[in-house]
C-alpha positions in Angstrom: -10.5 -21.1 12.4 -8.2 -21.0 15.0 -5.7 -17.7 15.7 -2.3 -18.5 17.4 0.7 -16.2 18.2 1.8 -13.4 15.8 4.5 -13.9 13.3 7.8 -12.2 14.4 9.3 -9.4 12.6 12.4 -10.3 10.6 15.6 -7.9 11.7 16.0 -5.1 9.3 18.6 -5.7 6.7 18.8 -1.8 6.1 21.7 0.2 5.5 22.3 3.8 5.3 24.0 3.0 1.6 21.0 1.6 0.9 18.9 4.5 1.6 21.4 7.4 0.5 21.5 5.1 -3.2 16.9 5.5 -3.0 17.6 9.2 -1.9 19.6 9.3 -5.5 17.3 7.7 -6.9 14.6 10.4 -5.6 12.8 7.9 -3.9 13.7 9.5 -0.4 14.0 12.9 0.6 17.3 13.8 1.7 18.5 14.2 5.3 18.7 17.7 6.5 18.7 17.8 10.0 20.7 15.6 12.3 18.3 15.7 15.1 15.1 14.9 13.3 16.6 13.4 10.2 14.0 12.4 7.1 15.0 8.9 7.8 16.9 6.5 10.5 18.4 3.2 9.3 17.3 0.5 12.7 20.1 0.0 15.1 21.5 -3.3 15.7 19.7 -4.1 19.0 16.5 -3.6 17.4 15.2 -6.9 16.8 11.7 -5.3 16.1 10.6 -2.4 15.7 10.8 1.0 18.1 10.8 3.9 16.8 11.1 7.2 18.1 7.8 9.7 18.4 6.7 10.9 15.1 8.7 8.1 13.1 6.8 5.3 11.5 7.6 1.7 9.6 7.9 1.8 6.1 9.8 -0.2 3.8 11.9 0.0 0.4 10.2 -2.2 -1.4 6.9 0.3 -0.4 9.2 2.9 -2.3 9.5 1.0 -5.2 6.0 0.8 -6.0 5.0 4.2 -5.6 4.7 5.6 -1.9 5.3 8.6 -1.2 6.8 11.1 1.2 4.8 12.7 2.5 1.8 10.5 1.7 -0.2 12.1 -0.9 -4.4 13.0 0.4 -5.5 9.5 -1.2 -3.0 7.3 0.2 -4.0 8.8 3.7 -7.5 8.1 2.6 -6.8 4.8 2.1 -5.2 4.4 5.5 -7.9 6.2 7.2 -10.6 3.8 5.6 -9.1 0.7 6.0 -8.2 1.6 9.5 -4.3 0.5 9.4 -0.9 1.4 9.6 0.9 2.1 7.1 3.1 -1.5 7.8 -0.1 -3.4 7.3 -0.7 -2.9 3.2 1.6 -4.9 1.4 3.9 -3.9 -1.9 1.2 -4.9 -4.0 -1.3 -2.5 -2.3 0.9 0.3 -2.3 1.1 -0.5 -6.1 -2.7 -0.7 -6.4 -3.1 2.9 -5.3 -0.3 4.4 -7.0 -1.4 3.2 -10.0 -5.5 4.2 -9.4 -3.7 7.8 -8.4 -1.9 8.1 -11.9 -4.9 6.3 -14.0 -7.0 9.5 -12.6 -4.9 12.8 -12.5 -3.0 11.5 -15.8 -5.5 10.1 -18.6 -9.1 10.7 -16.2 -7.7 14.4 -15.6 -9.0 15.1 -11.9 -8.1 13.6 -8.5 -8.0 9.9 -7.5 -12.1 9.5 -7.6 -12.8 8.0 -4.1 -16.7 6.1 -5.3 -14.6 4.7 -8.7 -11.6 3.2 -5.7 -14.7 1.4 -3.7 -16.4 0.0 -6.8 -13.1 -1.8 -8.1 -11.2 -2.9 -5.2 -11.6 -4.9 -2.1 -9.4 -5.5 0.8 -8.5 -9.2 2.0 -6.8 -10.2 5.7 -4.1 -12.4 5.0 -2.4 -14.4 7.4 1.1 -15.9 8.2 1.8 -19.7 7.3 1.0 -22.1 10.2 1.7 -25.6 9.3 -1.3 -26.3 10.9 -4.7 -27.0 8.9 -7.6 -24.7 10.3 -4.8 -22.3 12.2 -3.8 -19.4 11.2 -1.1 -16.7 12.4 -1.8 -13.1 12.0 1.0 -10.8 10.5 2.3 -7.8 11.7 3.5 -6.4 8.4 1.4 -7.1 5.2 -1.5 -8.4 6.4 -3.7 -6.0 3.9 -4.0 -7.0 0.6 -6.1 -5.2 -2.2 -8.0 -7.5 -4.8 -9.3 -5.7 -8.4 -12.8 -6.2 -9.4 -13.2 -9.3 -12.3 -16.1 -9.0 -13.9 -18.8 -8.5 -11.1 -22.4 -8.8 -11.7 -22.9 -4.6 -11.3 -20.6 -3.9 -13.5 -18.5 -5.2 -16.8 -14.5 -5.7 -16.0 -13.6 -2.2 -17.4 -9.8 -1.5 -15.6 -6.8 -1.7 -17.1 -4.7 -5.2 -16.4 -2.9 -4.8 -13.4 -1.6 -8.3 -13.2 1.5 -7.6 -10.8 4.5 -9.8 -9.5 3.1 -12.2 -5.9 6.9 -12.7 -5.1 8.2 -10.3 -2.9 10.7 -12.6 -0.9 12.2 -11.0 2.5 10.3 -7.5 1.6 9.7 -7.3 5.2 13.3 -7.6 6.8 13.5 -4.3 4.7 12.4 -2.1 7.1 13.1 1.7 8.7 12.4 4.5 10.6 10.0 7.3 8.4 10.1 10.2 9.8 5.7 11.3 10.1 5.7 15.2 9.3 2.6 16.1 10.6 1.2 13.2 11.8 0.0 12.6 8.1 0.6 8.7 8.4 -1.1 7.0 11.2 1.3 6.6 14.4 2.8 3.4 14.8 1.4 1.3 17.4 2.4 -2.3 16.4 -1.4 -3.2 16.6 -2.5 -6.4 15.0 -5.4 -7.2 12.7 -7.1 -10.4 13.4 -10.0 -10.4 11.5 -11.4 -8.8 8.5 -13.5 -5.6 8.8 -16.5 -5.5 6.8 -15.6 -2.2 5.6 -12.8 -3.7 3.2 -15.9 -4.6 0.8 -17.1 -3.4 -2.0 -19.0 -0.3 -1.1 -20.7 1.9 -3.6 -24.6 2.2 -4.1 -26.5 1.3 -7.0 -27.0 5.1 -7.6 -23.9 5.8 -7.4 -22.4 2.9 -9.5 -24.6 4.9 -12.8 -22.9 8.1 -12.0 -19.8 6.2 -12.7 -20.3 5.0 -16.3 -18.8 8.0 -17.8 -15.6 7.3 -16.4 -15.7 3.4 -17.2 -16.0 3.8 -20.2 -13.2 6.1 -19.9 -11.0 3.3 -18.6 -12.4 1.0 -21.4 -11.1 2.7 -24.0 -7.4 3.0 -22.1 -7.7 -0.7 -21.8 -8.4 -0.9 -25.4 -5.7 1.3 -26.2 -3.4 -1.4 -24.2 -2.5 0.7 -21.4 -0.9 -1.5 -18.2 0.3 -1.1 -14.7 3.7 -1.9 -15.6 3.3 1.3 -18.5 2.0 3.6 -15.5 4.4 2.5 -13.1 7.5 3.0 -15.0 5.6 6.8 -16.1 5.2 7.5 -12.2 8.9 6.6 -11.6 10.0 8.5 -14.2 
């Protein structure tokens, strides 16, 4: 496999109407200061991103699917162990862990359960079409992708169905400024991922993988009981 150039970033099609409708919507939190405001629509001349210190990338369809502000301890988890930004999961991955976060404080009743995450997802690198058989062209947004487990030899498929939508068309020329209270989001360095870590495996032990039956068969029985991602995504908005 061959790498080549990076793909370019689209210009934002962001408007503050937009925004100030998902700050309605209590999907963003509401400007308060006009020097350090919550959030910065991109100016014209910004082709790409540049944000100011202690701003980062995010995007409305990330908002959509369950990010929050600030990010809550398991979303910077995530971050911190995948080593990314927060512009390199896609919507679907933002999804993935909203969901996982609702499944366990709403119907497990304790915090996201960070062994349980490990044992049913992975992470994937995906790349940028390159019209090119055996090339491939990193991305600069989206590049993270997080795959459920399907019925691995360890374990029987025990989640709930989280089959969810693969067209997210122009998501990524919806892009602003976020303002990072706290540095709780990594800072923004425009850094690209070119190859896949090895820590975006599975990764629980054997012994640990028993300590978790209990709370499979936990999920079994919400899957039986037809609970879906689209059921706990429209709860979370809610």
């Amino acid at each position: 496999m061959r790498l080549i150039a990076a793909d370019e970033w689209c210009p934002s099609t962001v408007t503050k109407h937009r925004l100030w409708d998902l700050e309605k919507e209590g999907l963003l939190r509401a400007l308060s200061s006009s020097t350090r405001p919550e959030w910065i629509t991109p100016p014209a001349e910004h082709r790409e991103p540049n944000p100011l210190e202690g701003y980062v990338i995010s995007f409305i369809k990330f908002l959509h699917r369950g990010l929050g502000s600030p990010p809550s301890r398991f979303m910077r988890a995530l971050l911190h162990h995948y080593d990314v930004e927060l512009q390199h999961l896609s919507p679907n991955a933002i999804s993935f862990a909203a969901i996982f976060a609702a499944v366990c404080e709403g119907y497990l009743g304790e915090m996201p359960h960070w062994d349980l995450w490990l044992l049913l997802f992975r992470g994937e690198l995906f790349y940028a079409p390159s019209r090119t058989a055996g090339v491939r062209k990193p991305m600069r947004a989206g590049c993270l992708n997080l795959f459920q487990m399907t019925g691995r030899v360890e374990m029987p498929r025990e989640y709930i169905p989280t089959g969810l939508t693969s067209n997210h068309a122009k998501w990524d020329s919806q892009w602003f400024y976020l303002r990072n209270d706290d540095s709780l989001f990594p800072t923004y360095t425009g850094r690209l991922i070119k190859e896949r870590p090895n820590n975006w495996n599975y990764d629980v032990t054997k012994t640990h993988q028993a300590r978790l039956r209990p709370l499979l068969k936990a999920l079994r029985h919400l899957r039986e009981a037809g609970l879906t991602a689209t059921l706990i995504l429209s709860a979370v908005h809610h």
